[in-house]
N, C-alpha and C positions, 0 to 999 in steps of 0.2 A: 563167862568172863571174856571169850575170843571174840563172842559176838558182841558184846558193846564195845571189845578196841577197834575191832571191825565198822562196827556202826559209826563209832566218832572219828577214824580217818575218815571215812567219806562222808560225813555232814563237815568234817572241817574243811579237806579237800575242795568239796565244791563250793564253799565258804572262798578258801583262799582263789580258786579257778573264776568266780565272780566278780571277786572285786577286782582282780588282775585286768579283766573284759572290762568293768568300768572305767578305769582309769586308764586302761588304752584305747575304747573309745573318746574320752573327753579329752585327752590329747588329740583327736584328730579334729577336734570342732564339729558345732553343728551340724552343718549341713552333709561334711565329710563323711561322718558316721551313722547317718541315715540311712535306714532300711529301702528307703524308696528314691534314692537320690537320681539315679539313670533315668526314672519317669517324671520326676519332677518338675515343676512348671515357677518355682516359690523363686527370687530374687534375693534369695537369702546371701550370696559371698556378694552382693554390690550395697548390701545394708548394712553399715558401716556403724559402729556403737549404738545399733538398738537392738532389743531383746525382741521385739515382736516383728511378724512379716506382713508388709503392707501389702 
């Protein structure tokens, strides 16, 4: 019984710890929350209302 309230705080836990990471990366924007942003070469903050990078 300890082990599955055990088990479902940390499948919830890392449920709530995820979406938390989601929705504070999508507040910082595209390009802001990129893994590879420091090497990146994309024109992404000068493309202004498009979704895709030329």
């Amino acid at each position: 019984m300890a082990a599955n309230i055990i088990l479902g705080v940390l499948i919830f836990g890392y449920a709530g710890f995820s979406l938390f990471k989601f929705i504070h990366k999508s507040k910082e924007g595209k390009c802001a929350s990129c893994a590879i942003k420091n090497s990146c070469s994309s024109i992404c903050h000068t493309a202004k209302g498009n979704d895709h990078i030329k």
